[in-house]
N, C-alpha and C positions, 0 to 999 in steps of 0.2 A: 495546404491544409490550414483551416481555420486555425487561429491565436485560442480560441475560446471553445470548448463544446458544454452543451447541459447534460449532465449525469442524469438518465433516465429515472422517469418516478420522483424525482427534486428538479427544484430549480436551481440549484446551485452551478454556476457558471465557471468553469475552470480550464485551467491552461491544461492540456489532454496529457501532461505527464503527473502524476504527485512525489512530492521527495520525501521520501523516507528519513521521519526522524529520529531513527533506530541507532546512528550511530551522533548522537546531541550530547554532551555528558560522557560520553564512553571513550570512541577514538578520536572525537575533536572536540578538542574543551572549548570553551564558553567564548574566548574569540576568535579561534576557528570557525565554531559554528555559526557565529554573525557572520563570517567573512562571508560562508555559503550562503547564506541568507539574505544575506545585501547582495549577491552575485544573481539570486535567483530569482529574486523582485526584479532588478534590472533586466535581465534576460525574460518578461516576461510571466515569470513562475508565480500562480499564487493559491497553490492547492498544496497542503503539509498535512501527512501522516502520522501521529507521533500514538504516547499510550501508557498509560501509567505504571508500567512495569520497566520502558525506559530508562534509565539500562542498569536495573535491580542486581543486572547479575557481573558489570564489574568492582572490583575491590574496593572498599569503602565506599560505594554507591546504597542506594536503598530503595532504588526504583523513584519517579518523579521527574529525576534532571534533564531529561528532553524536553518534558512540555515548561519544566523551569524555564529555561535557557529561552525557550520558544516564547513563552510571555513575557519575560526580560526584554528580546528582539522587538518583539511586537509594541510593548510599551515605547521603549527607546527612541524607534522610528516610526509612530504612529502609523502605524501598517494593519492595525486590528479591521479594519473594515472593508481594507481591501485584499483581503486574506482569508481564504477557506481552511477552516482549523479540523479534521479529522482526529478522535481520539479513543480511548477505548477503555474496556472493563472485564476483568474477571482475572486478570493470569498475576497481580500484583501478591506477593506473599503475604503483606500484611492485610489487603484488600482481595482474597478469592471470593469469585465462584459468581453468580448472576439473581441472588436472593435479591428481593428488594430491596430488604436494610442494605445491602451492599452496595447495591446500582446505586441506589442516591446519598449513600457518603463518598464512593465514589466519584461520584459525578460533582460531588461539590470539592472534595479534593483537586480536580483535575482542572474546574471552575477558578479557582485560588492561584494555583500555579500558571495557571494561563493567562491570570487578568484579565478572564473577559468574563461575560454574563450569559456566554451562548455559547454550545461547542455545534458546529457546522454538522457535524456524520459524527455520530457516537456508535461505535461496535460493540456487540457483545463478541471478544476476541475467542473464544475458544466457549466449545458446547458445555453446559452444566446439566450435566441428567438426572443429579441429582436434586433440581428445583423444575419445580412447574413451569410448563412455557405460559400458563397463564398468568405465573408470580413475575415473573421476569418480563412476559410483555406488559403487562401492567403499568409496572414501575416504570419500564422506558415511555409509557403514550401519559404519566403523569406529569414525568419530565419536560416531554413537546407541552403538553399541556402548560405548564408553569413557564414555558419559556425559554426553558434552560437546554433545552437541544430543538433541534430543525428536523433533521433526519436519521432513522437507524440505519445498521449494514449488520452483517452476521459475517465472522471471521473464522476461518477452521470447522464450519459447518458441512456434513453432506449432503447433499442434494437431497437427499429424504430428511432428513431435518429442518432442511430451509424452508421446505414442503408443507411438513406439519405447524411451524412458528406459522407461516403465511394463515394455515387454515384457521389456526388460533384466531390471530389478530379477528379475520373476517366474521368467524362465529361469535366472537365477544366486542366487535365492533374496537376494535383497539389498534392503536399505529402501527405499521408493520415493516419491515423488513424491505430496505430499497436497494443494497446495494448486498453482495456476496466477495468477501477478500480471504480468498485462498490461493493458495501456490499454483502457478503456471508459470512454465516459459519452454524454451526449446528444449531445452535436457528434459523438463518433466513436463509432461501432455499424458499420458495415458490414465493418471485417476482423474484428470479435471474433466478430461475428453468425455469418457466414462460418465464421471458420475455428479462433474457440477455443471456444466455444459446441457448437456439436457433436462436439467432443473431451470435453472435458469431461461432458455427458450422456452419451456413451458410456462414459467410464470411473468416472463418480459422483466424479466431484472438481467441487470447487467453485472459485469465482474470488474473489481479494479486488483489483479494481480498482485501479491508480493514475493520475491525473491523472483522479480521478472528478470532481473542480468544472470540468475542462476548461483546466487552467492558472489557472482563478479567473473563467475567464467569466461560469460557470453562478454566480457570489457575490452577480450584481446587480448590483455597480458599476460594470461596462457599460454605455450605454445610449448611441443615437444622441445623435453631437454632442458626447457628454464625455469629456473628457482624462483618462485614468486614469494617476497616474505608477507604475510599479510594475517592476523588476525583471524581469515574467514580460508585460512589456506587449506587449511583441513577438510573442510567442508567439502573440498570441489573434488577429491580423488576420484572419486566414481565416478567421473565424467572425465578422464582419462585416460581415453581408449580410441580406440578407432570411429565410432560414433560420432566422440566428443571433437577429435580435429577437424571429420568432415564436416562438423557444423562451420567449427570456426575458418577453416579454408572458405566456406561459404559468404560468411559475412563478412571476411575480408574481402573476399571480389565482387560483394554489392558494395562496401562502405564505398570501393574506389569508384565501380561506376556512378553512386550518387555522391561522391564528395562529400561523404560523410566518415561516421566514426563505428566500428565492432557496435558500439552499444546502440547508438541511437538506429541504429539497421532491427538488432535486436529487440528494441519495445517496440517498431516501428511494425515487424510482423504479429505483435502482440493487438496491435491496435488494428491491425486487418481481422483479426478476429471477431465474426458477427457481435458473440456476447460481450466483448470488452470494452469497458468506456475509458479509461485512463489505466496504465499500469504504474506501480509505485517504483521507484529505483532510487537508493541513497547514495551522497555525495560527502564523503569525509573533505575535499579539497575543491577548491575552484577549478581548479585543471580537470578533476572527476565529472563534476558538475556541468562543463562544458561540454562534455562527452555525451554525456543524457540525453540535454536538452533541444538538440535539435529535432523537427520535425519534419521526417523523411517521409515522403510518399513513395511507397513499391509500388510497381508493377505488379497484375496479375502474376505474370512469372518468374519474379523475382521470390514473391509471396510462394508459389510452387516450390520452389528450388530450394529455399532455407524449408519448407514442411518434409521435400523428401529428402534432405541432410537428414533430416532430423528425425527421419522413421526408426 
């Protein structure tokens, strides 16, 4: 598989994984987070997710310190240019919602922090119904306009929503919507299947997944009977079951036939998926990191095999 794909509807040129800056500020402090960062420039990586709500919600945090950290890195190692910066808008406490006024103090807050003059994919993270999709597309094609974003993406949107922003954009001639980032992976397929999967086909936008390892299910270090301490441990209960081993029995016996890793088998049937151009997966450690990023090519039947684990 190519080192490179282009995200349909952009030109943006990215290595087919993006890493999650979810956990920058939160569970790896600031040189941690370099550590990853200089790991995943070297291995090729130069596509990062981050968002201004990063990571608002641990103790003494106040949302920012991802895309901080992230434009500290970037400064440091002169990496701004060969680095695609995704970032986002609406879910910050002191910063909600998708009003105009908000997008573009937002966008310049996140502008600041990042030390750059351009954010690569700016999301509207989560739906605002209580503003016009005409205030809020507005604001975002003033933004491309001025320079200060390239491309949008719509995050936590339903496929009937991404629908009507699309119709917006076209009847009022304004930027619109290129990429869709919602939840997919093997434990969860049936609302994306459903209901952004055929939005997307219909309108030729692609999906860039988050919580593609399934909160770190799909990583392996699951397995009946073992205690996994972790932050995110809570999370995965429900996927705990009979379901959930026959996946991961699965991806253990491709990781082996491909000489790969639980995860990287895991985004790698993500990426077989027609609407998917890159899924996100974050990396607290280099050892983590490693795990990600190889690019595994399935088989038609390997592709089969982890879909019917996973019915």
């Amino acid at each position: 598989m190519s080192a490179r794909i282009t995200i349909p509807n952009t030109d943006l040129s990215v290595y087919p994984l993006c890493l999650g800056g979810n956990v920058f500020g939160w569970t790896a402090d600031k040189a941690q987070s370099f550590e990853v960062l200089d790991a995943h420039k070297e291995l090729g990586g130069n596509f990062i997710d981050t968002a201004d709500v990063y990571s608002e919600w641990a103790p003494g945090n106040r949302g920012g310190e991802s895309e901080t950290i992230i434009g500290e890195w970037m400064r440091a190692t002169g990496s701004r240019d060969k680095t695609v910066i995704a970032t986002k808008v609406a879910k910050l406490s002191t910063r909600p919602g998708l009003s105009r006024a908000n997008i573009i103090a937002a966008c310049d807050d996140s502008l600041r922090r990042l030390q750059t003059d351009h954010i690569d994919l700016y999301y509207a993270h989560e739906d605002d119904q209580n503003t016009p999709l005409e205030e809020t597309l507005s604001a975002f094609d003033d933004l491309i306009q001025a320079g200060k974003v390239r491309f949008l993406g719509a995050s936590q949107h339903t496929g009937e929503r991404l629908r009507e922003a699309l119709a917006v954009s076209e009847a009022n001639g304004l930027a619109r919507y290129a990429v869709l980032q919602n939840e997919y992976n093997l434990m969860e397929r049936t609302e994306f299947e459903a209901i952004s999967e055929p939005a997307l086909t219909a309108t030729g936008l692609s999906a860039l997944p988050f919580y593609s390892l399934a909160r770190g299910f799909l990583s392996g270090k699951y397995q009946p009977g073992v205690q996994v301490e972790s932050v995110r441990a809570g999370g995965v209960e429900g996927y705990k079951n009979e379901r959930g081993w026959a996946v991961l029995a699965t991806l253990a016996d491709i990781a082996e036939e491909t000489n790969s890793t639980h995860s990287a088998v895991a985004l790698a049937w993500l990426r077989a998926q027609s609407v998917v151009s890159a899924p996100i997966a974050s990396a607290r450690t280099v050892e983590q990191l490693r795990e990600i990023m190889p690019l595994v090519q399935l088989t038609t039947q390997q592709v089969a095999r982890l879909t019917a684990a996973s019915n």
